[in-house]
Each structure stands twice: as C-alpha cells, then as structure tokens.
N, C-alpha and C positions, 0 to 999 in steps of 0.2 A: 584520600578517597574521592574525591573533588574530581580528583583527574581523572582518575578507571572511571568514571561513570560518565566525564567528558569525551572519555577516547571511547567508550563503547557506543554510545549516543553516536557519536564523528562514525565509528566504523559501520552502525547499523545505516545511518545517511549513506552512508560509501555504497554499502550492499545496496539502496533502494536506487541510487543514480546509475547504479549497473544494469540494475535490471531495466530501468525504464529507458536508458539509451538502447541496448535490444531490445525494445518493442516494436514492430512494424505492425501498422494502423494498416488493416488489411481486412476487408469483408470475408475473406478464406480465414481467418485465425481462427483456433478454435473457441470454442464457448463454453464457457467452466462455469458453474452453478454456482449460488453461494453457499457458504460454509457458515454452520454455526461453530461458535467456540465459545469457553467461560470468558473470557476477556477478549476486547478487541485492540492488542497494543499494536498490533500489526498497522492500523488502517493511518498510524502519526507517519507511519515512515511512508506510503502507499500514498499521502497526502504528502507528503514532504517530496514523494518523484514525481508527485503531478506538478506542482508547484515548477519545482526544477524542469520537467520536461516543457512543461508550457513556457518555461526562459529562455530554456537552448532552442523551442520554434517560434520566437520573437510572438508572445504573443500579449496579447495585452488586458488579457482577462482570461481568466479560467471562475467553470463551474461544476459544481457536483450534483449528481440526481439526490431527489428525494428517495426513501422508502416506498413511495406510493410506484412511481416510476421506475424504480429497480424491479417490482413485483411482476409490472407490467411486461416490460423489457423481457423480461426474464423467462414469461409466458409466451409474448408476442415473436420474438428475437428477429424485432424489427430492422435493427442495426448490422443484425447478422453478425461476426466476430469482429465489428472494431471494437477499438479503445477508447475511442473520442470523434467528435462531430466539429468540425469547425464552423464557423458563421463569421461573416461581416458584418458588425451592426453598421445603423444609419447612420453613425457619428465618423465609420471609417476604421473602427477600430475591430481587432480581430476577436470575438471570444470561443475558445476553447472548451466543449462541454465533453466531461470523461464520464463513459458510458460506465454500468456495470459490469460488464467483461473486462475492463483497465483492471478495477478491485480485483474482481475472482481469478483472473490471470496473475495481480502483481501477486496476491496468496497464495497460488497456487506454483508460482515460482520461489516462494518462501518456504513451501513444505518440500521440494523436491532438493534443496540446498539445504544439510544440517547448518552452514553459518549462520543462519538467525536465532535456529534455537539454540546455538553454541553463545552468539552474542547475548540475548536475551538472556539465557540463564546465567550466565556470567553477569550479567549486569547485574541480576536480582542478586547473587552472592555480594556485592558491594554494597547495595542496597540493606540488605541484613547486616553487614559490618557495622553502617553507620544507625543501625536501629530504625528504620525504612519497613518494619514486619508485612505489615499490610502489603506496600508497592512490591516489595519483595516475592511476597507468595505469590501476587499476579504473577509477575517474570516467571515465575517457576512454573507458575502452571502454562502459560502461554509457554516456554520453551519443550513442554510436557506433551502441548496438543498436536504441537506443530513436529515433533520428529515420531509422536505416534502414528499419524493419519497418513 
C-alpha cells in the first residue's frame, strides 16, 4: 500500500510540473479569483510546482504572498495576470515571488483536468485501505470539489 500512495503522490507531482512548465508569466494572462474549498490539498502540489518552476529558472529563492497580500492583489490586480515577480536582491542573488494568480490559475488548471481528482480520490481509497479515515475523507472530498465546480 506504501507504493500506490508513493506513485499517486509521484503522479500528482507529475500533473503539477506539467502544469507549471505551461505557465507563461505574462501581464495578458487571465486572472482567476480564489476559490474556497473544505480542504486545501491542492496548494502541496501548487507549492511543489513552484518550487520546481523556480529550479528549472535558476532561481535562488522563491516566495509566497501572505493572506493580507492576496486580498489586496486581488482587489488591486496590480500585477495584472502574472504568476510571479522576479527581483535581484543586493547580495546578487535572484528571488522569485509567486503572485496569487500562480495559485488561482495552478487550481483552476486542476479543476478543468478530472486527473487530480481521479489521483486524489484514488489516493484517498489507499489511504482507507490502510485505516488513514480521516486523511482519506479529505481526498474524497477534495476530489468531490474539484470535478463538481
């Protein structure tokens, strides 16, 4: 059971480096709102492509907005549809900071593909195999929210 929850994990990774390699950091992208949902298991993977996209553009720091900031952003759409802001700090080194449009876009590529909430809820059925009840009813609802909307 070790493994199906290893390869589902590995394949949801897979789905989030897909998606973040078509990402084009463009002021023209659109601008998707946020989305509430009962769980947010989506934001490890949406975290997990930032991570990775900030490797594959050499970068040497990555950051995330606050809640304060996303509000704002959100109101303002100061950034207009990027994904991310680059900066040089004074030490030389690059840091990457991912807007709230990166999130609402990587979710909103998540509900428009059943593969998450195919992986997802298949992960939760492992998850129940191995008596996981709790982590398991998240996946189910998280795969529940995400092929409804």
């Amino acid at each position: 059971m070790e493994y199906a929850l290893h390869n589902y994990d590995a394949g949801l990774k897979a789905l989030s480096r897909r998606i973040v390699k078509n990402m084009v950091n463009s002021r023209l992208s659109i601008i998707y709102k946020h989305l509430d949902f009962r769980h947010n298991l989506w934001i490890e993977y949406a975290t997990f492509g930032a991570l990775y996209r900030g490797s594959m553009d050499d970068m040497d720091n990555i950051a995330f907005p606050n809640s304060e900031f996303a509000i704002e952003e959100e109101q303002t759409e100061k950034h207009a549809g990027l994904f991310w802001a680059d900066h040089q700090k004074d030490d030389g080194k690059n840091l990457r900071f991912f807007l709230p449009n990166y999130f609402n876009t990587f979710c909103q590529s998540l509900r428009i593909d059943a593969t998450y909430s195919n992986l997802v809820g298949n992960k939760g059925t492992v998850l129940e195999m191995i008596v996981q009840y709790d982590e398991a009813q998240k996946h189910f609802e998280e795969a529940e929210d995400f092929i409804q909307r």
